[in-house]
N, C-alpha and C positions, 0 to 999 in steps of 0.2 A: 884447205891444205892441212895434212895433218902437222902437229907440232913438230914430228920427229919422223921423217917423211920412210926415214931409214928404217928405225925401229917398227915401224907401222906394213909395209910391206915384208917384214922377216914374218912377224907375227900370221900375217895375212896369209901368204905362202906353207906358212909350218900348217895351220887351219886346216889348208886346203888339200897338204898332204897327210894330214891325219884322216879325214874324211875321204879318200880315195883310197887309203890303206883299211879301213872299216867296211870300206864299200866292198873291196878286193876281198877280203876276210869273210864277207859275211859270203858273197855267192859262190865262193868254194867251199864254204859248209852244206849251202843248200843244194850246192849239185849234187855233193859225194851223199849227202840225204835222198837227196832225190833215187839216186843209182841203186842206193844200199837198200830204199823201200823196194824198186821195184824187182830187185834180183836179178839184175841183167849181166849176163855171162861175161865174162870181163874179155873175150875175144869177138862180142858179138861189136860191129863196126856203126856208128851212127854214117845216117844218109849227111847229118851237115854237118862242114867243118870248122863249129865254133859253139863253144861250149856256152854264153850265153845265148846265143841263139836257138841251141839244142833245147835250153829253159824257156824261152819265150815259145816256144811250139809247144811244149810239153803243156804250156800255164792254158794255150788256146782249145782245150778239149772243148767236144761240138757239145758233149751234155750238159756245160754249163752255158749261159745267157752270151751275148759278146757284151754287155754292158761289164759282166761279170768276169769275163774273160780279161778284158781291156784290166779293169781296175786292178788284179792280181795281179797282173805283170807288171802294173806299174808299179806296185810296193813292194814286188817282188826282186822283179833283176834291174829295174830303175832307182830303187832306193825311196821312191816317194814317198810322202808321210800322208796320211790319212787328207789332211788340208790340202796338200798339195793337188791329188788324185782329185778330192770335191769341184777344186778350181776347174782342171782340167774340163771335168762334165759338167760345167755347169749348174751342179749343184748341190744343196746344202751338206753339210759335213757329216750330221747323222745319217742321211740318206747312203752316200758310202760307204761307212762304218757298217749298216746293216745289211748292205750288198755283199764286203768282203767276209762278214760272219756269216751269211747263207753261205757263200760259195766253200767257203771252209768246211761247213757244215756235210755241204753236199757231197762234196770230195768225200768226206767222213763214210757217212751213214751209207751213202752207193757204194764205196768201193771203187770209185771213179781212179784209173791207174793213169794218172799223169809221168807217162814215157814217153818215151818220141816215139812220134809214128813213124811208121814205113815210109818209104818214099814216096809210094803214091799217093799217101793221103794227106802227101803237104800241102797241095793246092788247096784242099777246102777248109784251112786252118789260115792259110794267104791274106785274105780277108783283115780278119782278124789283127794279123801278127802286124802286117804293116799300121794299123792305126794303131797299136802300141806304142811301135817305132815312134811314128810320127806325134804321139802324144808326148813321148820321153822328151822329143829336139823340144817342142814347145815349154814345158817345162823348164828347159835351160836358156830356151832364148830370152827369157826374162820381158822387160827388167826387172828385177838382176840380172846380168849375165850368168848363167853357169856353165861353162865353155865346155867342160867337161863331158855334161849329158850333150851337150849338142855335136859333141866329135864322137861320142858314143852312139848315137844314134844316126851319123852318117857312115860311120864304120862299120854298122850292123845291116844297114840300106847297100852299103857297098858288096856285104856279102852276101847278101837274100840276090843283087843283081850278078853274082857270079853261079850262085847254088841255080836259080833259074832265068836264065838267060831269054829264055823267047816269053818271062811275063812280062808285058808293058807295064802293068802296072807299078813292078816292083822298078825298072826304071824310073817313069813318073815318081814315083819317091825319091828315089837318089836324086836326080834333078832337084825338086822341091827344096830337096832338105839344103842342096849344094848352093843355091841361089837368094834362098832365106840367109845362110850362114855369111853369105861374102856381103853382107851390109852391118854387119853386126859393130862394126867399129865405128861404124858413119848413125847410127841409132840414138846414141847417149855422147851430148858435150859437155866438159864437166859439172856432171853429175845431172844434166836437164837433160829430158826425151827430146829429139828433133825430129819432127816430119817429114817422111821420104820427099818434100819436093823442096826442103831446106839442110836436108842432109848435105854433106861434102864429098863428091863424087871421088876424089880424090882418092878420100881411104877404102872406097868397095875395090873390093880384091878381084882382082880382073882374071887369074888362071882361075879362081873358083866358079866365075860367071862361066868362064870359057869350058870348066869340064862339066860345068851343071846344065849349058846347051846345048854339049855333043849325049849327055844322057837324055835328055828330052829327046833329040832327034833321034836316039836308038828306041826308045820308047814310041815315038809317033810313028816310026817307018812297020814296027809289029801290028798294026793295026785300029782299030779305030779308039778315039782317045777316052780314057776312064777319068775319073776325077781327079787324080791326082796330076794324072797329066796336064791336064785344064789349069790347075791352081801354080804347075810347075811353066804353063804358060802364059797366065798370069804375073808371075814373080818374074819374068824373060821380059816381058814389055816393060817392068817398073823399070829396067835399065835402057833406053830408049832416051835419045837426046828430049825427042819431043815424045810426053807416053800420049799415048791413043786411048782416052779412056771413054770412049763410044767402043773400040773393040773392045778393051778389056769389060763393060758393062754386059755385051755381049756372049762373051766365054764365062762369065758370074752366070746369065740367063741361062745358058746350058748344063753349067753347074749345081746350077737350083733342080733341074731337070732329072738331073742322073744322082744326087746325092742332096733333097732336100733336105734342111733345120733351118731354125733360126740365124744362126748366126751365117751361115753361107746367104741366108738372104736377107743378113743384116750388109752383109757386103756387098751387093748386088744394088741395094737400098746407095750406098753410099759413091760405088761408082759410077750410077746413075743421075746423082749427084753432080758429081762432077763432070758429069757428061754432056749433061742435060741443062742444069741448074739447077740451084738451093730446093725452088718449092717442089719440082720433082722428086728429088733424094730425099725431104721431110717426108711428105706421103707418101712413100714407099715404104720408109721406115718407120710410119706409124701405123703403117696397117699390119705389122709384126707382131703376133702375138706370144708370149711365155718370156720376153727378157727384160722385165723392169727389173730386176737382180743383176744384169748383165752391164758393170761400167761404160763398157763402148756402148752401147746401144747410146745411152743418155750424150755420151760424148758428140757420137755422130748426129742426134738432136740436138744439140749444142753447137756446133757449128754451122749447121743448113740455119738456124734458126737468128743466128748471128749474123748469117751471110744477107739475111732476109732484115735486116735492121729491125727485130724482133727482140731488143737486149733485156727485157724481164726475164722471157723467160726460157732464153738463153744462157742466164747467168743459173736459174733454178734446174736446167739441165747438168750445167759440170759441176752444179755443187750435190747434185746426185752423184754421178761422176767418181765425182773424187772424195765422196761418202763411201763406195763400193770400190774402189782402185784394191788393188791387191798389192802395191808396190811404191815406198816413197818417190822413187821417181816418176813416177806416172800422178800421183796425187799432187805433188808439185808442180805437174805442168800442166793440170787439169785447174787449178786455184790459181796459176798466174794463167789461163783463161778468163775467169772470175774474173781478175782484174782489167782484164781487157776493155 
């Protein structure tokens, strides 16, 4: 508790409207930049009705990488800082750095005219734009919380499902994004991470479940399901009296299928786990290769390995762990593991 519980949340607050005032400021410089490079007739109509979003298409041109597409727009109209953006992909900080200075680059020396496209070449920008979106909520969903990007990036999911209507996929995100968000208060008790099956039902937000299942089901009834929809079906069973986590291992296996990496089947690894048992979910998740960097990965080693009364070197798992946490709260709760 702070000293002055008063003086502590004005300060807090002022913070947080200086930084959404900075934020506001900086992407009305880069749009009217944006406009003013490419000399667009000032009656001429954009196909979408939102001026950051008209930026996130613009950032997704096809002649740059999507690795490289992704990370622009996260420093661009998400605000991210270089660190931030590494986190996200999973890797080192200079590697990013030298991603967004090619892509700069390239923009440069091509001539590459970052406008919005036509209408019809939204779909094959689609791709792209929504794993922006969905990189921007993760970002905010912390912990820390940053509430901010995460109603920013359900508000931009809300408008990609108005702008196109028959993409499943771009439902499948609104869902995701809507079903992630209504646990966000049940996550963190003061100031410690809780685990979805010690969370307090209590505070998940029940109209947010309820509009993030009628988007899954407008997304599932368009036809057969993409990743997102999968992940947004996934996050639909965690609220389940009893979760099912044989199906939900199931819908990760088909996940791993249409959208492999590591980390989806580091999660695949972990619901299997719990599906199965400890020694199962361990050997799945140590036939993973590329995430000894990756905190959870150790974490979820840390646990099967716990489960298995294996406490050496289960305690040498979260203290990897929480060596690589990106978040005092997460490092916190990964060392009162340790003391387990």
């Amino acid at each position: 508790m702070p000293a002055s519980p008063g003086a502590w949340i004005v300060v807090t607050a002022r913070n947080r409207a200086i930084d959404r005032i900075r934020r506001e400021q900086t992407l009305a410089r880069k749009t009217e930049l944006l406009a003013r490079a490419e000399r667009l007739p000032e009656t001429e109509e954009s196909p979408i009705p939102d001026e950051r979003l008209e930026l996130i298409f613009a950032c997704c041109h096809p002649a740059l990488s999507a690795e490289a597409q992704v990370a622009l727009t996260l420093g661009l109209v998400g605000g991210l800082t270089t660190p931030e953006i590494a986190r996200a992909f999973l890797v080192p900080e200079p590697t990013i750095a030298q991603r967004l200075v090619r892509a700069k680059k390239k923009i440069r020396d091509a001539g590459i005219p970052l406008r919005i496209p036509p209408e019809h070449l939204l779909p094959e920008r689609l791709r792209t734009v929504l794993a922006a979106v969905y990189l921007v909520f993760n970002a905010g969903y912390g912990p820390p919380l940053r509430q901010e990007l995460c109603a920013e990036a359900i508000r931009l999911a809300l408008v990609l499902a108005t702008l196109m209507p028959d993409e499943a996929e771009v439902h499948g995100l609104h869902a995701l994004l809507l079903l992630q968000d209504a646990r966000r208060d049940a996550r963190v008790r003061d100031g410690e991470l809780v685990l979805l099956e010690d969370q307090d039902r209590a505070r998940w937000d029940e109209p947010e479940i309820a509009e993030g299942r009628r988007a899954l089901d407008r997304a599932l009834a368009l036809g057969s399901a993409g990743p997102y929809q999968l992940q947004a079906a996934i996050a639909s069973l965690h609220f389940e009296p009893e979760i099912d986590w044989p199906q939900i291992a199931l819908l990760y296996a088909r996940l791993a299928e249409l959208a492999p990496s590591p980390v989806v089947h580091l999660n695949l690894a972990a619901a299997i786990g719990l599906a199965h048992g400890a020694g199962e979910g361990l050997a799945a998740a140590d036939s993973i290769a590329g995430l000894d960097g990756y905190y959870l990965f150790h974490a979820t080693r840390g646990r099967f390995l716990a489960d298995l009364g294996q406490m050496e070197e289960a305690r040498e798992a979260y203290a990897r762990a929480a060596e690589l946490a990106p978040s005092d709260v997460e490092r916190g709760f990964l060392r009162s593991r340790l003391q387990g």
